[in-house]
Every structure is written in C-alpha cells, then in structure tokens.
Backbone as CSV, one residue per row, in Angstrom:
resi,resn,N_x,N_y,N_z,CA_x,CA_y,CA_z,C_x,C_y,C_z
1,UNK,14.755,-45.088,-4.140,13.582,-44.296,-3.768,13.998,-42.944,-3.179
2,UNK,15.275,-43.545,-2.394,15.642,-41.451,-1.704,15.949,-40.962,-2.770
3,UNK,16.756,-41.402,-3.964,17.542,-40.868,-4.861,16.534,-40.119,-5.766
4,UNK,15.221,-40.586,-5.510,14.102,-40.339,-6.527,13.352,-38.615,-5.777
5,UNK,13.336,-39.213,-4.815,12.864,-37.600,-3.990,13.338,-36.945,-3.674
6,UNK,15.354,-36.613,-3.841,16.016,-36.086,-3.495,16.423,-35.524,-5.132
7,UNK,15.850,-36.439,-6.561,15.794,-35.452,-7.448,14.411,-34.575,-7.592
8,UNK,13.124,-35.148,-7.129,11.991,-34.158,-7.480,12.427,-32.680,-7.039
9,UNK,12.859,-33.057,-5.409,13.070,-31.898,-4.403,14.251,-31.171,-5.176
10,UNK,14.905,-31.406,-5.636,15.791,-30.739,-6.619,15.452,-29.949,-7.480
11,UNK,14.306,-30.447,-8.215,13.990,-29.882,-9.114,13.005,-29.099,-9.123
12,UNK,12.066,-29.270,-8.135,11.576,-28.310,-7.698,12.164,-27.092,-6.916
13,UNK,13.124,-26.859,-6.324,14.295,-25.802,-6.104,14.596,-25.141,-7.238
14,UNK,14.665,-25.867,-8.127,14.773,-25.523,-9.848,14.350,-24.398,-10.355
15,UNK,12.986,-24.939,-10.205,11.999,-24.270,-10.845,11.419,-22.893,-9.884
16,UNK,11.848,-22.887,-8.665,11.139,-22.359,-7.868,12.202,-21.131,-8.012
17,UNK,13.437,-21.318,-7.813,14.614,-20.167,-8.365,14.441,-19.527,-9.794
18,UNK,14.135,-20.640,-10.914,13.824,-20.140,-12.302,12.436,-18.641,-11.639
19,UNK,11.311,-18.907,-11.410,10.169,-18.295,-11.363,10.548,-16.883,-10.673
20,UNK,11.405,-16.833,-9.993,11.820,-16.481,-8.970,12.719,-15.303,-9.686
21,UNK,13.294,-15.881,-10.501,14.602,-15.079,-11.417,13.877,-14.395,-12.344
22,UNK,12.436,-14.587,-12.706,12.038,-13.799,-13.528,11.435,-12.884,-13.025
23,UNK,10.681,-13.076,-12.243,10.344,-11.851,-11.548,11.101,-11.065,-10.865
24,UNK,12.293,-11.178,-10.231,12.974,-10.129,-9.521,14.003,-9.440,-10.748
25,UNK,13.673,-10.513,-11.938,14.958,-9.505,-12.833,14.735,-8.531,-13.897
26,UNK,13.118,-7.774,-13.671,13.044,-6.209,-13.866,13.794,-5.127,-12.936
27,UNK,13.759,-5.826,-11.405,14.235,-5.286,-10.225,15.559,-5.130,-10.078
28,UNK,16.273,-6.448,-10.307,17.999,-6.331,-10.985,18.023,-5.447,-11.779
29,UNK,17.475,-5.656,-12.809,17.919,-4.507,-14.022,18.177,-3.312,-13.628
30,UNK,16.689,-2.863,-12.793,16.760,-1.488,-12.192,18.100,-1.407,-11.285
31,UNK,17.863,-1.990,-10.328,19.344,-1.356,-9.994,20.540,-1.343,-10.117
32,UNK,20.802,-2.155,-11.434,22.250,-2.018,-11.814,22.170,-0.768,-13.279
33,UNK,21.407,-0.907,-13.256,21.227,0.768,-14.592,21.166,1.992,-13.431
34,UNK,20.527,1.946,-12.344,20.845,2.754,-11.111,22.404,3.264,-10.719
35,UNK,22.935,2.292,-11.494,24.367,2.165,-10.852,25.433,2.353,-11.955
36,UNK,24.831,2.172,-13.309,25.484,2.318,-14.542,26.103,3.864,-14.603
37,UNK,27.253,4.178,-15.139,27.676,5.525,-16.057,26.485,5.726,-17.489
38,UNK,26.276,6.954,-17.620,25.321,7.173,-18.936,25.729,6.395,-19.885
39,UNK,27.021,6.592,-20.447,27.226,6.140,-21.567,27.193,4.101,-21.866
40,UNK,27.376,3.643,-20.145,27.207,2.238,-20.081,25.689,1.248,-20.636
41,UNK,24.341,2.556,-19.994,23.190,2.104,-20.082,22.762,1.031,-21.518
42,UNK,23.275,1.466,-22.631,22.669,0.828,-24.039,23.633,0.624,-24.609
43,UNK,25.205,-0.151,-23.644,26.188,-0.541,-24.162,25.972,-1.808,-24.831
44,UNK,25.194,-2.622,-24.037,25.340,-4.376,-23.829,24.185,-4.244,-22.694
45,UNK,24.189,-5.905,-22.347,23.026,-6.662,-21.340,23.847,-6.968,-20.260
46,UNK,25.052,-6.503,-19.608,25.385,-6.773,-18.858,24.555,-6.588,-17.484
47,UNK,24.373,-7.065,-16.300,23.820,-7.277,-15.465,24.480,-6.570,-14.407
48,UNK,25.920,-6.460,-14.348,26.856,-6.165,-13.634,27.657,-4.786,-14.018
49,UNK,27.601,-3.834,-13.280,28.142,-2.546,-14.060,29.551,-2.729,-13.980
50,UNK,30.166,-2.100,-14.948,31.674,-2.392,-15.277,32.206,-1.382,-14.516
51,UNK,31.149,-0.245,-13.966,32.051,1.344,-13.008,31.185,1.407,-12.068
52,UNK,30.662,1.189,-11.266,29.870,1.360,-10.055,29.600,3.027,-9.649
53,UNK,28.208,3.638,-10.219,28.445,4.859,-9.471,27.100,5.555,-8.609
54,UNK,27.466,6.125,-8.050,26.575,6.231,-6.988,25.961,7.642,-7.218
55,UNK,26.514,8.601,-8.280,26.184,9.735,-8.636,24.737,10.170,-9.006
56,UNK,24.056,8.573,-9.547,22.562,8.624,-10.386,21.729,9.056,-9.247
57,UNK,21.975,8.347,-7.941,20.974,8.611,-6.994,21.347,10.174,-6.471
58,UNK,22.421,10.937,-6.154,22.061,12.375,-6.379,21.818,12.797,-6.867
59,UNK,21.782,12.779,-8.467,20.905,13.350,-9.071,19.438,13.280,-8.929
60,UNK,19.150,12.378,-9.015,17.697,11.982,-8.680,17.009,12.320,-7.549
61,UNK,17.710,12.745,-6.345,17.477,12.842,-5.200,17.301,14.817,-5.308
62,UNK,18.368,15.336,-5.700,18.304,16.886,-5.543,18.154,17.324,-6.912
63,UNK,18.023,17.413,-8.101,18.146,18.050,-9.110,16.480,17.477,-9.967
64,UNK,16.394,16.123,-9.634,14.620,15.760,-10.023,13.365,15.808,-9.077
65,UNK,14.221,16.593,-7.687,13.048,16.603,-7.115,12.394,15.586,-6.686
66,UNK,12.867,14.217,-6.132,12.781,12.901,-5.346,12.403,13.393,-4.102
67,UNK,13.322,14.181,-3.075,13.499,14.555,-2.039,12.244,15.085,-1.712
68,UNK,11.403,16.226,-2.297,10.400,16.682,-2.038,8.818,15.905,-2.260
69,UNK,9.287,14.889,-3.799,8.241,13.959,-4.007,7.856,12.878,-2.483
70,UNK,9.080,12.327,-2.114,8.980,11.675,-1.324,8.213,11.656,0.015
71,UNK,8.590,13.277,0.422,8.019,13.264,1.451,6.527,13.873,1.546
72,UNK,6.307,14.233,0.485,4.687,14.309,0.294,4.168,12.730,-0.059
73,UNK,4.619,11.974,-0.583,4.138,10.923,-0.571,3.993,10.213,0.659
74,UNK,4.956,9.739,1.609,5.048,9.502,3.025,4.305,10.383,3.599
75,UNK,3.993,11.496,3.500,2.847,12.883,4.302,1.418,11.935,4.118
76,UNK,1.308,11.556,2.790,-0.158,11.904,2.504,-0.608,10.193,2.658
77,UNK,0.362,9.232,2.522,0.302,7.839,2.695,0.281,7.732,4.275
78,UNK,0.759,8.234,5.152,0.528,7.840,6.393,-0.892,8.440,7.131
79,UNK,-1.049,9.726,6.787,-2.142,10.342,6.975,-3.464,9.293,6.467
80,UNK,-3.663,9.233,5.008,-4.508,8.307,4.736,-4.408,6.988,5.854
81,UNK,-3.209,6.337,5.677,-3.805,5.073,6.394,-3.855,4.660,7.898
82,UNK,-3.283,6.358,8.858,-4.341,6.343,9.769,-5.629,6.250,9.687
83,UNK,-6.309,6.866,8.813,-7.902,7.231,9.208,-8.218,6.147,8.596
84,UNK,-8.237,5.039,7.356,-8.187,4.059,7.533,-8.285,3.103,8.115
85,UNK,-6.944,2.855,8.694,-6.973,1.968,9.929,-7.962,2.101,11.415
86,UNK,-8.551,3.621,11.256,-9.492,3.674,13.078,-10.338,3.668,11.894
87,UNK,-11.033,4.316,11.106,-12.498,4.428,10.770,-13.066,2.707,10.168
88,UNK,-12.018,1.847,9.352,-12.453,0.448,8.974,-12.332,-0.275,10.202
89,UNK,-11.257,-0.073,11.658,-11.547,-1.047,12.987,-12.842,-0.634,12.946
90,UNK,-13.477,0.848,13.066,-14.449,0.558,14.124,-15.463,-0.044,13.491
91,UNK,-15.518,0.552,11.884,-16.850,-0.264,11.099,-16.963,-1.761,11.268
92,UNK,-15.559,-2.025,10.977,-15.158,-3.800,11.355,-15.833,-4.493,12.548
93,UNK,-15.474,-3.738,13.695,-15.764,-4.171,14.647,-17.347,-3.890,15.121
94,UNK,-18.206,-2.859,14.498,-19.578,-2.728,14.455,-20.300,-3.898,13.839
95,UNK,-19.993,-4.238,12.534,-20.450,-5.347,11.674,-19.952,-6.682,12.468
96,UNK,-19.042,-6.720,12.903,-18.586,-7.858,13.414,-19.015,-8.573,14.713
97,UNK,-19.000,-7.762,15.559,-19.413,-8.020,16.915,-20.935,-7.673,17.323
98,UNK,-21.193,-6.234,16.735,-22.146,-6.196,17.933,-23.726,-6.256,16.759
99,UNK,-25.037,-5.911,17.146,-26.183,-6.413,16.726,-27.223,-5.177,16.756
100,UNK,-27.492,-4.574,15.422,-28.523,-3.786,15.297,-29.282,-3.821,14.251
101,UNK,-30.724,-3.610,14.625,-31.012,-3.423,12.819,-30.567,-3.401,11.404
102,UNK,-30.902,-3.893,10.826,-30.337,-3.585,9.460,-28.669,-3.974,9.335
103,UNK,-27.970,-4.287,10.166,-26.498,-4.818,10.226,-25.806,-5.510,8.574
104,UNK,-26.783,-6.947,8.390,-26.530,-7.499,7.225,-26.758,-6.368,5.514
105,UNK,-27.713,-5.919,5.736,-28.589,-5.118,4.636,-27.045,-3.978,4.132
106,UNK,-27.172,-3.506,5.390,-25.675,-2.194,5.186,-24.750,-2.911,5.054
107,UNK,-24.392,-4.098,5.486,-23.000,-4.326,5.208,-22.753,-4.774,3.792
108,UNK,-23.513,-5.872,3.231,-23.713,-6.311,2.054,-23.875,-5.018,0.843
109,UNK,-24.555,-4.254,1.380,-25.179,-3.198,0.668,-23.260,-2.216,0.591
110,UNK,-22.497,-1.539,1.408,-21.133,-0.920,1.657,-19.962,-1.983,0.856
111,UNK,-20.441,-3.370,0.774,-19.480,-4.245,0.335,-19.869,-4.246,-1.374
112,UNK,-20.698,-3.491,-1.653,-21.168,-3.810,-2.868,-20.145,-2.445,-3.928
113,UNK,-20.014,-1.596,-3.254,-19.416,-0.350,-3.937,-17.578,-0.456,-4.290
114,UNK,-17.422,-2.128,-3.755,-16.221,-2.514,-4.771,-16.184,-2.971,-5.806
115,UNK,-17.808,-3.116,-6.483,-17.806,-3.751,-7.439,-17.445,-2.435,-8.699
116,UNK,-17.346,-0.921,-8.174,-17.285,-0.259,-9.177,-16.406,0.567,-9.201
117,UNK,-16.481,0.188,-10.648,-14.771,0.922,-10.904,-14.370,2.224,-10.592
118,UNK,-13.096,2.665,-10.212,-12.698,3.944,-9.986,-13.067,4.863,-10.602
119,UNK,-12.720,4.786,-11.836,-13.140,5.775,-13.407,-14.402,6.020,-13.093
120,UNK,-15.481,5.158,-12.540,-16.673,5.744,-12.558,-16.799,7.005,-11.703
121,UNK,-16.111,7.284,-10.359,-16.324,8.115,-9.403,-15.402,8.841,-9.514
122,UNK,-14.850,9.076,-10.698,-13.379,10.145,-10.731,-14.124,11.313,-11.247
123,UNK,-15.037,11.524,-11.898,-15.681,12.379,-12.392,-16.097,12.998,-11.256
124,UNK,-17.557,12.744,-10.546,-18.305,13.192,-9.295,-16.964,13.136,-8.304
125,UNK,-16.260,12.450,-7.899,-15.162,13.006,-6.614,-14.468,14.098,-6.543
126,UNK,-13.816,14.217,-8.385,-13.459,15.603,-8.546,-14.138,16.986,-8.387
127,UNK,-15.654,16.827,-8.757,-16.251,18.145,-9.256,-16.713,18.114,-7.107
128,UNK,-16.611,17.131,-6.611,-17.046,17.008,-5.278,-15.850,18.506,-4.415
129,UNK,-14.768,17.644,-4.454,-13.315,18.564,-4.026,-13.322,19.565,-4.336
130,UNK,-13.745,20.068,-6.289,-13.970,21.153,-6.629,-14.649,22.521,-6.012
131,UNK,-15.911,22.168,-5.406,-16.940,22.682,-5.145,-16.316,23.165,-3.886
132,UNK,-15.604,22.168,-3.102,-15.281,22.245,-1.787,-13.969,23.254,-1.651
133,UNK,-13.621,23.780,-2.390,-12.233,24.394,-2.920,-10.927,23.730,-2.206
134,UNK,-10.982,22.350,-2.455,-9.885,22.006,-2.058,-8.836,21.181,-3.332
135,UNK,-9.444,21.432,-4.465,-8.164,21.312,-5.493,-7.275,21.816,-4.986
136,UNK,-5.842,20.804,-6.053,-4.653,21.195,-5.864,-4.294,21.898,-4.475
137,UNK,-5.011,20.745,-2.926,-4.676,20.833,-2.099,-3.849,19.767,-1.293
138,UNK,-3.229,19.352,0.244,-3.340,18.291,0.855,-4.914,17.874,0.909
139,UNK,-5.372,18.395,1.561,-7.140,17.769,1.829,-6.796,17.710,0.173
140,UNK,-7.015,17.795,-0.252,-8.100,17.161,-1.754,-7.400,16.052,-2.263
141,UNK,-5.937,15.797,-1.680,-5.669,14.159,-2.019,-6.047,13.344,-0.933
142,UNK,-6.181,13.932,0.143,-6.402,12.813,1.457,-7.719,12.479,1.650
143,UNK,-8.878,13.391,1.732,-10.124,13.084,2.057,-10.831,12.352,1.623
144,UNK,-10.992,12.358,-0.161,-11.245,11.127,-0.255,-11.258,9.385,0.224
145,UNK,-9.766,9.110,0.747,-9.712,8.258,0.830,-9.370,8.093,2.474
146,UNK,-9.357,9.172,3.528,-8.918,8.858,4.660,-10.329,8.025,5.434
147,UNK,-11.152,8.162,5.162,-12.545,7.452,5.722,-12.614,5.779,5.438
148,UNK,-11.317,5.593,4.746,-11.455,3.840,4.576,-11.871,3.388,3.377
149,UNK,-12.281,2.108,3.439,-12.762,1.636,2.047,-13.476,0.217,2.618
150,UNK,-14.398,-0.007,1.787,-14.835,-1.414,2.047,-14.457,-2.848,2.284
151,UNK,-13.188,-2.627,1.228,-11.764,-4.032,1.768,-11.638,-4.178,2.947
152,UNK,-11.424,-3.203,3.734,-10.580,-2.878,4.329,-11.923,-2.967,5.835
153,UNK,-12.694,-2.579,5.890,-13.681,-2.970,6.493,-14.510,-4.618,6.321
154,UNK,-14.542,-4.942,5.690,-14.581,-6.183,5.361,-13.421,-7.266,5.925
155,UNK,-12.470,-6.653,5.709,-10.980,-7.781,6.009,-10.591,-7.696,8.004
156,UNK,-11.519,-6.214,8.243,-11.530,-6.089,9.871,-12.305,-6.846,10.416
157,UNK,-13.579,-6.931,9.938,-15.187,-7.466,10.250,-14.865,-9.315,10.429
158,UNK,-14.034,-9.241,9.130,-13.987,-10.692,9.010,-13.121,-11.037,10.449
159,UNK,-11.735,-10.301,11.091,-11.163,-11.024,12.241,-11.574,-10.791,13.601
160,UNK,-12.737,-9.547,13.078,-13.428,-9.540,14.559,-14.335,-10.829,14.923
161,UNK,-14.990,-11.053,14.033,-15.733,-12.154,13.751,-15.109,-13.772,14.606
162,UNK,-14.171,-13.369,14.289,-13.275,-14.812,15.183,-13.261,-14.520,16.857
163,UNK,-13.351,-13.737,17.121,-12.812,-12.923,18.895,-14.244,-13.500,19.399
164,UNK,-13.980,-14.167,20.253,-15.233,-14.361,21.324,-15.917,-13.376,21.966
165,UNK,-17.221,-13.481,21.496,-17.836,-12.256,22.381,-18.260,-11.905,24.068
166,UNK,-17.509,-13.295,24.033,-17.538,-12.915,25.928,-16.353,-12.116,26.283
167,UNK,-15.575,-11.621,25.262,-14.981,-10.519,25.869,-15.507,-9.209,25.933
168,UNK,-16.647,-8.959,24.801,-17.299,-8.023,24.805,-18.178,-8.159,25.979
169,UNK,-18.557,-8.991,26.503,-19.963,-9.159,27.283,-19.164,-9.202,28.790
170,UNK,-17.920,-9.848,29.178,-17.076,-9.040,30.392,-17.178,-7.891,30.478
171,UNK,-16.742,-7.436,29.410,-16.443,-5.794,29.473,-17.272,-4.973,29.368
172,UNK,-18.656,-5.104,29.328,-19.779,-4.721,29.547,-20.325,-4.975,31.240
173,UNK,-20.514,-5.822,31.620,-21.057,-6.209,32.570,-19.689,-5.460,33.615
174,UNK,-18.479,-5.040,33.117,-18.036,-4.288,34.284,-17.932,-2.753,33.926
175,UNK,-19.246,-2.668,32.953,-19.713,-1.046,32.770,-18.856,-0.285,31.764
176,UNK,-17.702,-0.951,31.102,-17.507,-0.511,29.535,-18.524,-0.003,28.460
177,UNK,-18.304,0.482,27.917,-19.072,1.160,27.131,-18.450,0.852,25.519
178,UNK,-19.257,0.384,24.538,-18.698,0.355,22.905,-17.432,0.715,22.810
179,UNK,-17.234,2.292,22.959,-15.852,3.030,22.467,-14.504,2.172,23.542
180,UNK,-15.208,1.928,24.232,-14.012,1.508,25.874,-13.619,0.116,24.905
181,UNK,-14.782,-0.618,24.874,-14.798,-2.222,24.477,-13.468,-2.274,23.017
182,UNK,-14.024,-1.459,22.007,-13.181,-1.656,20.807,-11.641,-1.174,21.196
183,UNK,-11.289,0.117,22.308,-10.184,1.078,22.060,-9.455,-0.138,22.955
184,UNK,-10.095,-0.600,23.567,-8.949,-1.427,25.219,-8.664,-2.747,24.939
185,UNK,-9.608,-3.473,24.159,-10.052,-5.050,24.259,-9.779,-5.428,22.428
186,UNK,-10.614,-4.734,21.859,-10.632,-5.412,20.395,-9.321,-4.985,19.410
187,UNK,-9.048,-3.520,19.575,-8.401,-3.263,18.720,-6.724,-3.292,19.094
188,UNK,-6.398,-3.816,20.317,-4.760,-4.790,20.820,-4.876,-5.752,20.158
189,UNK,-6.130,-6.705,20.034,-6.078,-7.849,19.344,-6.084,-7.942,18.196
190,UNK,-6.288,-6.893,17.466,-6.512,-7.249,16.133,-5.526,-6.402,15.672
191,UNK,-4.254,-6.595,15.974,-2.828,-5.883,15.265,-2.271,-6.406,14.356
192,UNK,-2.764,-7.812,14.095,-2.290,-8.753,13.061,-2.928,-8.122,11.703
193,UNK,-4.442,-8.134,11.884,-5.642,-7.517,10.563,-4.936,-5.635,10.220
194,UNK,-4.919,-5.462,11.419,-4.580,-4.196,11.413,-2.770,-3.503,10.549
195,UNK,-2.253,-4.518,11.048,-0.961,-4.448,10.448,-0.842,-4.966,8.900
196,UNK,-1.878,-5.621,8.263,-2.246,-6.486,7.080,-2.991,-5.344,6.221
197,UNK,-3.858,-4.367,6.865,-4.466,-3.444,6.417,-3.864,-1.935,5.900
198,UNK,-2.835,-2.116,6.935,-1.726,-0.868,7.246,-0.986,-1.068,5.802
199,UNK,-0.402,-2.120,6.036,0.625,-2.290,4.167,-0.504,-1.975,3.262
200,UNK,-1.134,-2.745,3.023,-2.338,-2.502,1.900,-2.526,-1.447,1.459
201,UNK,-2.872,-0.550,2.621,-3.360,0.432,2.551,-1.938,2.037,1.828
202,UNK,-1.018,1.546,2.410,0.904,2.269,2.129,0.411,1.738,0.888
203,UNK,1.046,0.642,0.028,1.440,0.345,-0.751,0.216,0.895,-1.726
204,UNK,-1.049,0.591,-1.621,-1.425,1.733,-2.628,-1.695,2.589,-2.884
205,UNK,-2.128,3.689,-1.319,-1.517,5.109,-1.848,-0.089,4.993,-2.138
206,UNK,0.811,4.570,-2.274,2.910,4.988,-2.300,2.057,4.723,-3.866
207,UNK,1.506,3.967,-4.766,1.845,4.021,-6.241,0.174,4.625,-6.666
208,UNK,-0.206,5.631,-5.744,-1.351,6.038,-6.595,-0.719,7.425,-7.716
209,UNK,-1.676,7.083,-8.333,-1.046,8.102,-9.580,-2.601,9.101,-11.004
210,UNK,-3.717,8.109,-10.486,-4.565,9.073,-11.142,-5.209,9.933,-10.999
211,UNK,-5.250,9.818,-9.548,-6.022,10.696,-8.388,-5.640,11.938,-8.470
212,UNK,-4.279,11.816,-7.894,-3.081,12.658,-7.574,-2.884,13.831,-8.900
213,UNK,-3.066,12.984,-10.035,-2.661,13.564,-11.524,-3.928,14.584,-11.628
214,UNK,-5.160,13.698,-11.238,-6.200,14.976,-12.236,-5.981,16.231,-10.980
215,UNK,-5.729,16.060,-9.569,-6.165,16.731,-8.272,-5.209,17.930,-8.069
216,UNK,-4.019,17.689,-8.791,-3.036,18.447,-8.462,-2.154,19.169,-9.471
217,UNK,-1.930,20.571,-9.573,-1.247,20.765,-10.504,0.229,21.606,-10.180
218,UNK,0.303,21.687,-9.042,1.758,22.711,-8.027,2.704,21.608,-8.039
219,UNK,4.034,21.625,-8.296,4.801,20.396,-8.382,5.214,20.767,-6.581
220,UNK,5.000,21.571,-5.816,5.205,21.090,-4.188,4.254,20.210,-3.990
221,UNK,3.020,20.055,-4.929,1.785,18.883,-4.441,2.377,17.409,-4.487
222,UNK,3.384,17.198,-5.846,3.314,16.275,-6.413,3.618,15.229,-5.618
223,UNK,3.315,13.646,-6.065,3.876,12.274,-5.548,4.651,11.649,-6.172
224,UNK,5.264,10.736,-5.670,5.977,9.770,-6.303,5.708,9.650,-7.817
225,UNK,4.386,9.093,-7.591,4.135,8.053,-9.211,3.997,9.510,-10.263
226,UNK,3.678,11.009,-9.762,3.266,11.883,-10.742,4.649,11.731,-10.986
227,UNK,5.748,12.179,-9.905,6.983,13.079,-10.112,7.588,11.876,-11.186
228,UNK,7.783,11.017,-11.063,8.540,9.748,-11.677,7.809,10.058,-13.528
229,UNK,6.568,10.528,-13.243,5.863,10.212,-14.526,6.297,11.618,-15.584
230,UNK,6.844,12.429,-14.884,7.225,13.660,-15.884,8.868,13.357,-15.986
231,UNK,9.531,12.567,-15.528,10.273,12.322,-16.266,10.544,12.296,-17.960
232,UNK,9.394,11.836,-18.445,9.422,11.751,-19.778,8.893,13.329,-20.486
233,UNK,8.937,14.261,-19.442,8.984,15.550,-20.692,10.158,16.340,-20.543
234,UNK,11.453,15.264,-20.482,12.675,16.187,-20.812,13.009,15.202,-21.850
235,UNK,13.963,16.168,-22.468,13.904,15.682,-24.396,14.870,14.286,-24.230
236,UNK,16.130,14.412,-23.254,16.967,13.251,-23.414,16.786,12.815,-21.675
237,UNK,16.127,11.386,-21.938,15.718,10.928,-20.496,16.870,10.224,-19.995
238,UNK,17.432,10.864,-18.598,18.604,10.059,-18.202,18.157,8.502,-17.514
239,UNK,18.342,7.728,-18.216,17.774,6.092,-18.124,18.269,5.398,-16.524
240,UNK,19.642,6.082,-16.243,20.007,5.582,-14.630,19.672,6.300,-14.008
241,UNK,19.747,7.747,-13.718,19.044,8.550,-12.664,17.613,8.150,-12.797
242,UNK,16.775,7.698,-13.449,15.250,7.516,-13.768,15.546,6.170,-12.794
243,UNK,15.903,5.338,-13.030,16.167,3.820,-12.037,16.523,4.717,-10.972
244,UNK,17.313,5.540,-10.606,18.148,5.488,-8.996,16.752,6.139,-8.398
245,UNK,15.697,6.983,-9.183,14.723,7.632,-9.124,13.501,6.547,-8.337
246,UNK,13.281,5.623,-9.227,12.704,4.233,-8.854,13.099,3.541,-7.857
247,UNK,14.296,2.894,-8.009,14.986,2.390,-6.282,14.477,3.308,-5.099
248,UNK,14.489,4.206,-4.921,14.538,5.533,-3.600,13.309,5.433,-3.788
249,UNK,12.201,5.327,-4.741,10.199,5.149,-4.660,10.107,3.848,-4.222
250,UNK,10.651,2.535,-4.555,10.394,1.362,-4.476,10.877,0.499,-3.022
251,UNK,11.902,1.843,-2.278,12.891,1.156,-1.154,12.065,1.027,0.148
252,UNK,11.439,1.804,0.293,10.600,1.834,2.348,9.333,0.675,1.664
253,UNK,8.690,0.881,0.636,7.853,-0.188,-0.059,8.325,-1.608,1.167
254,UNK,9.410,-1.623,0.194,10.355,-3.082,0.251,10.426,-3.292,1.783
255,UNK,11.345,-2.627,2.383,11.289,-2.171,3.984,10.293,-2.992,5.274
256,UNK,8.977,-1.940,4.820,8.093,-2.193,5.294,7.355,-3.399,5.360
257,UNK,7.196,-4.251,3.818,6.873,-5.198,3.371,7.646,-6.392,4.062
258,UNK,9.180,-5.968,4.147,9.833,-7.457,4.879,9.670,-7.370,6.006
259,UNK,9.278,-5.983,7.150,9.683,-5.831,8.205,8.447,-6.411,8.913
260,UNK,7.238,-6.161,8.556,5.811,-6.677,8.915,5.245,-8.386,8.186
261,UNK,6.050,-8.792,7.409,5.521,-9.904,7.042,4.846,-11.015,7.939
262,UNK,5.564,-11.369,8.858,4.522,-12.444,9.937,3.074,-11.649,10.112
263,UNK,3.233,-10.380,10.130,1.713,-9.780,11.207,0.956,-9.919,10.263
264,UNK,1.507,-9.875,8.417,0.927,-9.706,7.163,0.161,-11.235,7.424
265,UNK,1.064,-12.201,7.025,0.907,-13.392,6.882,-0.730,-14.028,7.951
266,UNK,-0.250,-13.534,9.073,-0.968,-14.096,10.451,-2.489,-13.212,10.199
267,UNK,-1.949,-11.877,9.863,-4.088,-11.162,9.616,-4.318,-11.912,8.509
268,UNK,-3.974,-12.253,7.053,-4.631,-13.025,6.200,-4.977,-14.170,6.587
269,UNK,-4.450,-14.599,7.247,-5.004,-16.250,7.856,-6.370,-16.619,8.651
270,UNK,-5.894,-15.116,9.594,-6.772,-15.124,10.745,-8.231,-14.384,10.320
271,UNK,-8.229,-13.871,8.618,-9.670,-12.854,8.338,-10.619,-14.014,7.973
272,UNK,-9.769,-15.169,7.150,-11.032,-15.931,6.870,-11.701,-16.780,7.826
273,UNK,-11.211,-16.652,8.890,-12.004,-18.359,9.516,-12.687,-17.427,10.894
274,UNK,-13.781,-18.653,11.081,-15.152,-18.123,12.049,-14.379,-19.258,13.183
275,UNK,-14.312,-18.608,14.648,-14.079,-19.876,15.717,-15.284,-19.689,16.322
C-alpha cells in the first residue's frame, strides 16, 4: 500500500515537472539564444550554447534602444499604478464599507463597463486625447488609465467587505472623518489587495502595446512592447540580441512577481470571502 502511494506521488511529480517543462521552455529558449553567437542561433536545437556570450545584451541595451524603452516603460507603469492603486482603494472602500443612495445601482452599473471590449473605446479615447492635445505625449499614455479600472475596484470593494465595520464606527465616534478612516485604518490593512492590485496593474501596463502604438509616434515616447515590436523593420533581424532584448523586458516582470507572491497569494484569497 506505501509502495502504491509512493508511486502515484511519483508520478504525479512526473507530470507536474513534464507541464512545467513546457511552459518554461519558450523561456529557456529565450535565454540561451540570448546567449548564443549569431552564427550558433539556426545551427541545431541545442539548449545549451556551445560559446556563452554576453555581447547580445549590449547590444540590445545601447544600440536598440532598450535603455531608453525601459525607462519610459517603468515611468509610465509606476505612474499609472499609483493612481490606480489610491483612486480603486478609495472607490473600493466607498462601495464596500460605507452606505449611500444608489451604492448597488453604480456599482453594478461601473462593473458593467468590463464587459466591453477595448477596440470599442480606442476610437473615442483617441479622438478624446486628440482634442485635448495630448497626443504623442506622457499624459496621453497615462491618463487614460491612471483613474483605475473596474477590476481593480471591484477586487478592493470585495476585501474591504471582509474588515469589520466597527473599525469604521471607532473611528468615527472618536471624530475621524471618511478621508482619516480609509488613509489611517483601511488602507494599512488592505496591503495584501493592494499589493495583488499593484502587480496586476505593472504587469499590464509593462506589456501594453496598442494604446501606446496608435498614441505615440517620437521613439523618446516609445515602450517596451512598441520598441521590441520594430524590431522587425530591419532587413536582417538579429535573433539573440532580439531575446537579450526580451530577457531585460521580461526580468523586473519576473522580480517583482517572485518578490510579492505571499501578499499576491493572501489578497486573492482574502477578495472573495464575506466575514
């Protein structure tokens, strides 16, 4: 009988490494073609470079213009998911906690505008920015999206929802006020949702790319996903600097993602359930 569950458990290790190997081995690939000599790239399937060089990522870094992509991307990704992160706490914490008219009607009604697709509002957002003369600006990639989004208000609402409101109702009765209640009391506690919202929010501005494309046409504007994407209008595409290009877009991603995982883990847990 041990011998019997000491092969399932086996084999489920198995399978769990197999699943495992397929998905991380676009990611291998990349960085050992990162690491390849030119002439190695479309030698063979080797996995393992036969010359180890580290040259792809300078190139990629000073001669494609990484260096400058990057940090407009990090500019305009942190910017966004500040305003984000305060404008969805406080909606969160409005819908969540406290009680006014119409509360359900608006919220249901704000939760409804995920049902539609981007493409629909790329038209009107643009000619919006347009008007505003902030094409091919910072504001005209950030504003759109620094006011939050409904996920993201929704996924706050939901862990305020758990917090007992006798902390709100202490902190009232010793003459707090709304702004006092959320800045002192709600929003320490909710660093878990908040830190869950924070990645979310990085990781898809770091790979936005259609926004960015119609909004911008100055390559000092550009981002990541544009700069990576004109790669393909030089006649002979260098296949490892394009990977070492990818690694250096894909690396703080990664970073960030391992470095916050419990707070990740702990706000998804903590958005769905009512105490």
């Amino acid at each position: 009988m041990i011998n019997n569950f000491l092969n399932k458990k086996l084999l489920l290790y198995l399978m769990i490494i197999g699943i495992l190997f397929l998905y991380l081995f676009p990611l291998l690939w990349q960085v050992s073609t990162s690491l390849k000599e030119g002439d190695e790239v479309f030698s063979g399937y080797n996995l393992i470079p036969k010359k180890v060089t580290w040259n792809n990522y300078e190139i990629a870094w000073s001669q494609f213009n990484v260096k400058q992509y990057l940090a407009n991307t990090i500019f305009i990704s942190v910017i966004i998911m500040l305003g984000t992160l305060i404008c969805c706490s406080m909606a969160g914490y409005a819908f969540g906690q406290l009680k006014f008219p119409g509360r359900d009607f608006l919220f249901f009604f704000y939760l409804g505008t995920m049902m539609i697709p981007q493409a629909v509002t790329l038209i009107p957002s643009y000619y919006i920015i347009l008007r505003l003369n902030m094409a091919n600006t910072f504001a005209g990639l950030i504003l759109p999206f620094f006011f939050g989004s409904a996920f993201g208000t929704f996924l706050l609402r939901q862990f305020y929802m758990t917090l007992s409101k006798d902390l709100a109702e202490a902190a009232t009765i010793d003459g707090a006020g709304y702004f006092q209640i959320w800045w002192k009391i709600m929003l320490p506690l909710s660093k878990p949702a908040i830190a869950t919202l924070g990645v979310m929010t990085l990781v898809q501005q770091w790979n936005s790319l259609l926004w960015p494309l119609v909004i911008t046409q100055s390559p000092a504007l550009k981002v990541l996903a544009v700069g990576l994407s004109d790669f393909r209008l030089f006649r002979n595409i260098q296949w490892n600097s394009l990977m070492a290009a990818v690694i250096i877009a894909i690396l703080p991603m990664l970073i960030i993602l391992f470095s916050a995982q419990k707070l990740f883990v702990k706000g998804i847990q903590f958005s769905g359930m009512n105490r």
